[in-house]
N, C-alpha and C positions, 0 to 999 in steps of 0.2 A: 342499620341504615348504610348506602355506602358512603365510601370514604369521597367528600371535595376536597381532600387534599391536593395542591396545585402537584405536578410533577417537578420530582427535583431538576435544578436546569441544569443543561451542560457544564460541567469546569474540564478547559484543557490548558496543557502546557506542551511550549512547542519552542527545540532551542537547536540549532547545530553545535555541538562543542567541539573542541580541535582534538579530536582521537580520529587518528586516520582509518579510513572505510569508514564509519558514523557519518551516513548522509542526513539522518533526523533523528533526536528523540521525542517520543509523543506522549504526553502521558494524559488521558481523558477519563471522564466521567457520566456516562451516557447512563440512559433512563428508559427512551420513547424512541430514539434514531436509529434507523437504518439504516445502511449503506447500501445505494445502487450496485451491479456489475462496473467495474473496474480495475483497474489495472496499475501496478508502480512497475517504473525500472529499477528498482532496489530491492534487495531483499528484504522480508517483513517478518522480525523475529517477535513474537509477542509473547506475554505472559497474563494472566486476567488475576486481579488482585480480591476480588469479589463480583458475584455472579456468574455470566458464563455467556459465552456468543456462539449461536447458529450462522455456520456459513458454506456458502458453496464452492466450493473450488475445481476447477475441470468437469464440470455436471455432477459431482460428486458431495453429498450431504457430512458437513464435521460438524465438531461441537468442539469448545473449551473450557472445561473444567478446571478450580483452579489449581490442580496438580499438575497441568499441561503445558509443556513449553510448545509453540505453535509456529512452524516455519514455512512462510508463504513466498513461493518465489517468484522473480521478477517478471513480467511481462504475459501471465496468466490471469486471466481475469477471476473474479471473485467478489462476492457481496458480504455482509454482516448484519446480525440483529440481535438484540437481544433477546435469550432463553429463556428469562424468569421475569417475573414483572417488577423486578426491582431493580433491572439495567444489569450495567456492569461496570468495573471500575479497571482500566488494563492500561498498564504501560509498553510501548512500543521500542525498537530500533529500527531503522532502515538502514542496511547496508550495502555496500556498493560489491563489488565481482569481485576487489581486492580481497574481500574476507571470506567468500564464496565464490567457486567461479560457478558458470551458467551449464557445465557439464556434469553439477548436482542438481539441475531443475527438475530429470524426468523423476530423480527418489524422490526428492521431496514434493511432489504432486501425488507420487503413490500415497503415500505416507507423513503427511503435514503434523501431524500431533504426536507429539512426543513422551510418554510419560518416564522421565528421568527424574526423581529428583534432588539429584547431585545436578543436576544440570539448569534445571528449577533453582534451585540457590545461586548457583555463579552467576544466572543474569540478573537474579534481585541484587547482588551486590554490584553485575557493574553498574545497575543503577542508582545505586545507594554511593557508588562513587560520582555519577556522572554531575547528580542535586549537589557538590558541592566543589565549588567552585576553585580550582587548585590542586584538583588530584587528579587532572588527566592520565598521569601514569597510571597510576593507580588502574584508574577505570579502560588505559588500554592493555596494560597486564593481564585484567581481568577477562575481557572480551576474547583475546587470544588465546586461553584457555577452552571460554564459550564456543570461539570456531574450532578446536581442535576438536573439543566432543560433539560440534556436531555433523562434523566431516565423518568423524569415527560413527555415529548414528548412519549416515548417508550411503556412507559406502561399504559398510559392513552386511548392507542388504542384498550384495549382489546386484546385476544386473537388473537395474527398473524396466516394467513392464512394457513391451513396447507402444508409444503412443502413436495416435493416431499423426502421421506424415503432416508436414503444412502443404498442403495444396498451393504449386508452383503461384497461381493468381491472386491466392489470398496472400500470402508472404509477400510476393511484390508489391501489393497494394500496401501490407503494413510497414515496410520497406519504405515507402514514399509518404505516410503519415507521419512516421519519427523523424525523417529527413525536413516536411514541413510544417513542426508544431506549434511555430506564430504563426506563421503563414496560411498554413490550408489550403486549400485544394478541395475545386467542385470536383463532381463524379463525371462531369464529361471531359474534365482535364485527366483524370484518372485513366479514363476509361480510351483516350485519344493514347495516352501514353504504354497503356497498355495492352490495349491494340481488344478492349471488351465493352460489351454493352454496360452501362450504369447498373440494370437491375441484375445483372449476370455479376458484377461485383459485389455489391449486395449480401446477394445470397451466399458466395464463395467465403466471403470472409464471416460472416454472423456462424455458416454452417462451419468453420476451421478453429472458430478463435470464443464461438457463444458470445460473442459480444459483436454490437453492428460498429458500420466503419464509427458513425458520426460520434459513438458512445466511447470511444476509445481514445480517439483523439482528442475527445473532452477531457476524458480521466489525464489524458499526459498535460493539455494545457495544466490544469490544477495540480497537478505535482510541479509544472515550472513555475508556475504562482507560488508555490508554498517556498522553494528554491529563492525565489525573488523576495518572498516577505521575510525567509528567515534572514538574509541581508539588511534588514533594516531598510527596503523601498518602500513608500507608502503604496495603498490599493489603487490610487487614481494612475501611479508610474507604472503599476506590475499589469494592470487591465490588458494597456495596449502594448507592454513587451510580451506580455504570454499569450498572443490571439485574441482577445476577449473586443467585442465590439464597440463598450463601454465599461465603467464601472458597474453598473449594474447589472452587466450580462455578467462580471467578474463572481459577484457576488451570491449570486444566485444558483452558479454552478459551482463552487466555491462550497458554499454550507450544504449542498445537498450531498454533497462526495464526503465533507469534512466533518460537518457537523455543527460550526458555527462560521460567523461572517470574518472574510479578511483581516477585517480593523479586530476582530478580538482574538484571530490567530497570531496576527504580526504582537499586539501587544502582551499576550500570555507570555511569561516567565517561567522558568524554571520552578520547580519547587520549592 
C-alpha cells in the first residue's frame, strides 16, 4: 500500500554571529521544497549532512553529495531541489568579499563542488563552533583556515574558463536594480535611463544573467528581509523597508525563496 505518511515539515535555524565576513548561518531541513532561480550577494559555502540537492548554476546541472563541500558565488543565479525523496538536511555559511573576493567567481562557477575531505571536516567544525555560543574565536580561527583552502582549491585551477561578457545593457540595468532594492523601478524608468525599449531589456538581461529583471530583484529584496529579520525587526517593519508592498507580499516571496514564513525564520534559533 503506499505510504500517508504526512511529509516531514521544514526545520530551519537562522542566526548572524559576530565572526567577521559570517553574513548568515543557515542550517535547514527540507523534504518537498524547492528553490526558484536566485541569486545572494554573498557567498554560499554549503555542506549537506544527509541526502543530496540538484542544482543549477550558470545553465550548468550539480549535485551534492554528502562528501561535497559546495561553493556558490555571489550574484549568479541558481536553484535547489531535492535528489532523493527523503530531502536533505545541510547547513549553510554566507560570506561577504572579505573572506573571498569576487575575482574567484569565474573558478568557482566552473567548478562549485568540491570533494575535499579535509576541508569537509573544517567546515563541520566551524560549525560545531558557531552552535555554541562563546567560541567565536574559535569558530573564526576555524573559518580562516576554511578560506585558505578554499582560495588554494580556486586558484590552483589556473585560469577559469572564459565566461560569457555581461552584455554593456544587461549590466547597467542590474547596475540600477542593486542601486534600487527598496525602491524599484518600472521598465519604462529603466529603459528612459537607459536610453532602450522595455522588452529589449528584458530579453538583454534574462539572455546574460538566466534570470529576468523582475526575478532578481525579488531574490535581493529577500536576502535584505532576511538581513532585517536577523536584527531582530519584526515582518510587518522589514515588509516595507525591503520593497515588499505589504506583509503579505513579504511573505509569500519570502517562503518561496526560503522555504518557511518570516515569523518562523526571524524566530528560528540556533541549534
Amino acid at each position: 500500500m503506499p505510504s500517508t505518511a504526512a511529509p516531514t515539515p521544514a526545520t530551519v535555524s537562522a542566526w548572524r554571529p559576530t565572526v567577521p565576513g559570517v553574513v548568515e548561518v543557515f542550517h535547514a531541513r527540507f523534504t518537498e521544497y524547492a528553490y526558484p532561480m536566485h541569486v545572494h550577494d554573498a557567498w554560499t559555502l554549503l555542506i549537506v549532512d544527509s541526502g543530496a540537492v540538484r542544482y543549477d548554476l550558470d545553465r550548468h546541472e550539480h549535485g551534492t553529495p554528502d562528501d561535497t563541500v559546495t561553493l556558490l558565488p555571489p550574484h549568479v543565479p541558481h536553484n535547489g531541489e531535492p535528489a532523493t525523496a527523503e530531502g536533505f538536511r545541510k547547513r549553510v555559511l554566507y560570506l561577504d568579499s572579505s573572506r573571498l573576493g569576487d575575482d574567484l567567481i569565474g573558478a568557482a562557477v566552473d567548478r562549485p563542488d568540491l570533494r575535499d575531505p579535509l576541508l569537509r571536516r573544517r567546515v563541520g567544525q566551524v560549525h560545531s563552533a558557531l552552535v555554541r555560543p562563546g567560541d567565536e574565536l574559535e569558530a573564526e580561527s576555524r573559518l580562516t583556515l576554511v578560506g585558505e583552502r578554499l582560495r588554494e582549491h580556486l586558484e590552483s585551477r589556473g585560469p577559469a574558463a572564459p565566461r560569457r561578457p555581461d552584455p554593456v545593457l544587461a549590466r547597467r540595468l542590474r547596475e540600477l536594480l542593486d542601486a534600487r532594492v527598496p525602491d524599484g523601478l518600472t521598465l519604462a524608468e529603466a529603459g528612459a535611463e537607459l536610453s532602450a525599449h522595455p522588452s529589449h531589456l528584458v530579453r538583454a538581461f534574462s539572455s546574460a544573467y538566466g534570470i529576468p529583471p523582475h526575478q532578481y530583484l525579488m531574490s535581493r529584496r529577500v536576502g535584505e528581509a532576511r538581513r532585517l529579520l536577523l536584527e531582530g525587526r519584526p515582518p510587518s517593519d522589514v515588509a516595507a523597508a525591503a520593497g515588499f508592498y505589504d506583509q503579505a507580499h513579504l511573505t509569500r516571496h519570502f517562503r518561496r525563496l526560503v522555504g518557511v514564513t518570516p515569523g518562523r525564520y526571524r524566530s528560528a534559533e540556533r541549534p
